[in-house]
N, C-alpha and C positions, 0 to 999 in steps of 0.2 A: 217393237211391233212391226211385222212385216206389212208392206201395204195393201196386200190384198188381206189382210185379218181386216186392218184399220178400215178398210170400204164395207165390208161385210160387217162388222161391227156397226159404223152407222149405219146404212141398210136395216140392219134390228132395229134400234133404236128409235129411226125417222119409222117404222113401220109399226111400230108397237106403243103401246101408250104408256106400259110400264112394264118392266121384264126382269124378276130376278137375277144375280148374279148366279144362278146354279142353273137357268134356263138360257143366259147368255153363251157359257160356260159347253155347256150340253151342245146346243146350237152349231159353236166356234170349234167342239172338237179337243176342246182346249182343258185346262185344270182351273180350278176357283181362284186360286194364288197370280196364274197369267194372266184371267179376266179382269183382276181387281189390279192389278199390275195395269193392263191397258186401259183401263177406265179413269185411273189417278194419272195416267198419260195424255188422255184426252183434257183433263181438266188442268191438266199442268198445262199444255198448249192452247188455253184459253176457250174451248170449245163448251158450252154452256150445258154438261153434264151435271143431272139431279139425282139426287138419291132418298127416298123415304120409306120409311119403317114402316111393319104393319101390314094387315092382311091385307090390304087394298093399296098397297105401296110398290118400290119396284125401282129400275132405272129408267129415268125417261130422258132422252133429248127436247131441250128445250127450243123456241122459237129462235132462228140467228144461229145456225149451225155456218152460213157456208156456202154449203153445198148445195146446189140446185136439183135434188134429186128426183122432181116431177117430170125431168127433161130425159128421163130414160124410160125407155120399152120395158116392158114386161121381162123379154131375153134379154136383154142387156143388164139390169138390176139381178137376172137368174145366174149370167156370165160370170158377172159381177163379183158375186156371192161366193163362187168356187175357192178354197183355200188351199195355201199352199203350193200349189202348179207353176211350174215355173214355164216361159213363153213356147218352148218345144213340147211340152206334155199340153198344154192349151193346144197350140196346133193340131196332135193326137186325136182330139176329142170334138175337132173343128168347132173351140170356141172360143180362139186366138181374133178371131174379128170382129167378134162380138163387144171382148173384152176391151180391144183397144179403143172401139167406137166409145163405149163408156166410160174412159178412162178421161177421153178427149173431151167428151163434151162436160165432165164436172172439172176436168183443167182448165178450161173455158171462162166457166161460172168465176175463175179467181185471177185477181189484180196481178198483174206481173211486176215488179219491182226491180228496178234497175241493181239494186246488188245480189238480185234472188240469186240461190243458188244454184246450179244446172240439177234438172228429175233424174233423180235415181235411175230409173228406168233408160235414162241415155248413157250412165256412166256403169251401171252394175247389169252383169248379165250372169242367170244362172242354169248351167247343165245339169243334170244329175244323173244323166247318164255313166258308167262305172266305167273305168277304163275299158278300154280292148274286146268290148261288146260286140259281135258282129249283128246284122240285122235281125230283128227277130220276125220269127211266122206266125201265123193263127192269125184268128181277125184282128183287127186293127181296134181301140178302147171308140173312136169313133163309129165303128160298125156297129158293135153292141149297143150303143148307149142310148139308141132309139128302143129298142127292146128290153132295157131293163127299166129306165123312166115309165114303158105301159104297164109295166106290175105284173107282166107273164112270167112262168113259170118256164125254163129255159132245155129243150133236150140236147144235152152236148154229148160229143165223143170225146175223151181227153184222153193222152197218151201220156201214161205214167211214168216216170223210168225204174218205177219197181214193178211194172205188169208187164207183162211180152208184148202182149196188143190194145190201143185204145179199149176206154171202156166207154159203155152207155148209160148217161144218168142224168136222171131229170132234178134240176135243183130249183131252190125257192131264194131268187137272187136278191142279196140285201141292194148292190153296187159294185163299183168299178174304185181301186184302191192301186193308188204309183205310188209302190216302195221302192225304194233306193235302184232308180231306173227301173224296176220292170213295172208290168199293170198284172194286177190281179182280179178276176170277177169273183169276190169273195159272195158265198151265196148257202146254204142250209141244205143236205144232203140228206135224207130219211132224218128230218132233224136236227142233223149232225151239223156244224160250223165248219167250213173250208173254205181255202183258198188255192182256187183255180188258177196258174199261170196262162196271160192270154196264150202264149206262143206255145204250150202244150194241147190248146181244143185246137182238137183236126173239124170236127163240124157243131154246129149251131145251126137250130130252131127257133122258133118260140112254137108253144104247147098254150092249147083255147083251154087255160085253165087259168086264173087271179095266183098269184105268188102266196104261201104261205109263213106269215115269218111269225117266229116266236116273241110269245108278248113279252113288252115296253125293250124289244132286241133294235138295234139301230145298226146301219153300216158302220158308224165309227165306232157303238161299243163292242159289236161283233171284231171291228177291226184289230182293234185293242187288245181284247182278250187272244185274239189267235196270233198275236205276235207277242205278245207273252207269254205263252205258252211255246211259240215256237224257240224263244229264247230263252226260257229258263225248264222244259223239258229233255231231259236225259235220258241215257240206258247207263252211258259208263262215265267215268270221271277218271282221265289220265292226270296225272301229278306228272313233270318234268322239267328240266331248265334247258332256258332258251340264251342261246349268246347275246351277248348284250347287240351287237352287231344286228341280230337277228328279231329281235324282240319288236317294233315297230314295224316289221313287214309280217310278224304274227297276228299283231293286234288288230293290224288290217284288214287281213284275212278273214279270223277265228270270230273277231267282235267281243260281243256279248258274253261269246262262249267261254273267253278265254278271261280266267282272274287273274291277278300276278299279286304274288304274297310278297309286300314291300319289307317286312322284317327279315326274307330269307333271301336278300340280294346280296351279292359275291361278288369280286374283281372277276371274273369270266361273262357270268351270265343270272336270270335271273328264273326263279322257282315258280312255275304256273300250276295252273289247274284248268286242265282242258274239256271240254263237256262234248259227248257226242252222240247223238241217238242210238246208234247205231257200232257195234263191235270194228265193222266193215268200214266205217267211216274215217277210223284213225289213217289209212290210207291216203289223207290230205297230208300227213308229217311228212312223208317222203321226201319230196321235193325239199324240203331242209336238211336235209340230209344229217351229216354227223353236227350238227350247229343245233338238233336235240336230242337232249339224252332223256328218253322215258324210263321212268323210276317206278312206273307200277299203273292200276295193275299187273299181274304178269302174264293174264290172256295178250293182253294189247303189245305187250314186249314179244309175247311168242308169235301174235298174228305181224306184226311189223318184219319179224328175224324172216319166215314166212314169205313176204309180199318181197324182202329185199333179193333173199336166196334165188325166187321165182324168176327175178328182175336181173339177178346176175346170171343164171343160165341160159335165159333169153339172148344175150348180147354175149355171152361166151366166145372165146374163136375156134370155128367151124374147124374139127379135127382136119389134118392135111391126111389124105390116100399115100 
């Protein structure tokens, strides 16, 4: 259990007088299997977690948690509550001061012991920023996050890179979403479910209208759903072997995208299956140059023959006069 799940977790708990594992669960963002994982954690580590059946049952923290948690703000128990952010995305959002104020004062509340361990928090630091990032543009997750907390409905400009120029549209924002380094203001479009890259909106409003969201729709299950979709929707499916040399700096890349068929691996290299929205897209193999051999379709073999031929006539040498 990571320790900001573990403070947000109690948070529930000391806040509620009984809470289903499927409302915990809901809550955290999290799966029933993790919940009940962290809850048999809390009770393993002696913290006086109940559990009872029945329509008027539920999980409750009992009296003798610990933690002193009447000794925080309103924004500090809200800081608090944020999951998953690591101390650079807090700063992001300017709620890195919040969080620490509340971190200290329930490390306060507890007895320090001559053989304690040293906190996490002084030995473990985490980035998640992707390598070789340069800075990004568009508003900052901190600029927005006053405007999306009011429940407005948001008019932004965003610049696509499948449109020639920004476009104008008014969305119905669930929240603000850091995937693997970047921020996304994921938000309802005519409807529709997207996610907006901060560093693509060239401009932002807010519009004197209440945000419209679709019923029992949340930021994390709206989130959910568009990242699985993002990762398991296709146009084409390349089939090809990857050198073994090469197969790890694929994996890295491709993700999700990419399966490796562990029955059809060779002393050379090994047999994937590449997924890619888009015909146009296969144009990431490149840079691997002959280290993959695409075995099909044959659109994707003639568009690559294509993109290489184009690439070798580009860098040709310039006939001599």
């Amino acid at each position: 259990m990571t320790p900001d799940r573990f403070f947000a977790l109690m948070l529930l708990l000391e806040s509620r007088d009984g809470a289903t594992t499927q409302e915990l669960a809901s809550a955290l963002g999290v799966s029933l299997r993790t919940i009940t994982r962290d809850l048999n954690w809390l009770r393993d580590a002696g913290l006086p977690v109940t559990a009872h059946r029945g329509r008027l049952g539920g999980v409750t923290m009992l009296p003798g948690s610990g933690l002193d948690l009447t000794r925080l703000t309103p924004g500090e128990r809200d800081h608090l509550s944020l999951i998953g952010l690591d101390e650079r995305q807090r700063a992001e959002l300017d709620a890195s001061a919040e969080s620490r104020r509340a971190l200290a004062k329930l490390a306060a509340t507890q007895s320090r012991r001559v053989d304690e361990l040293l906190p996490l928090t002084d030995v473990v630091h985490v980035d998640s920023r992707p390598w070789h990032r340069t800075r990004a543009s568009g508003p900052t997750p901190a600029s927005l996050i006053g405007a999306v907390r009011r429940g407005r409905q948001l008019r932004i400009g965003y610049d696509s890179p499948r449109e020639s120029c920004p476009r104008d549209l008014v969305v119905d924002p669930y929240g603000l979403l850091a995937k693997a380094g970047i921020w996304y203001l994921v938000a309802d479009c005519a409807r529709v479910p997207r996610m907006y890259r901060l560093e693509r909106i060239t401009t932002w409003k807010e519009v004197d209208q209440p945000r419209r969201l679709r019923e029992n729709q949340t930021l994390v299950t709206v989130a959910a759903a568009l990242i699985d979709q993002w990762a398991h929707n296709h146009a084409i499916e390349v089939s090809a072997t990857i050198d073994q040399t090469q197969i790890e700096r694929a994996q890295r890349i491709f993700g999700l995208r990419l399966v490796r068929d562990d029955d059809e691996e060779s002393a050379t290299g090994y047999k994937v299956t590449i997924r890619f929205l888009q015909l146009e897209d296969v144009r990431a193999l490149l840079p691997f140059g002959n280290a993959i051999t695409v075995h099909g379709p044959a659109e994707a073999r003639a568009h690559l023959r294509a993109l290489a031929t184009n690439l070798a006539d580009h860098y040709a040498p310039s006939p001599t006069s």
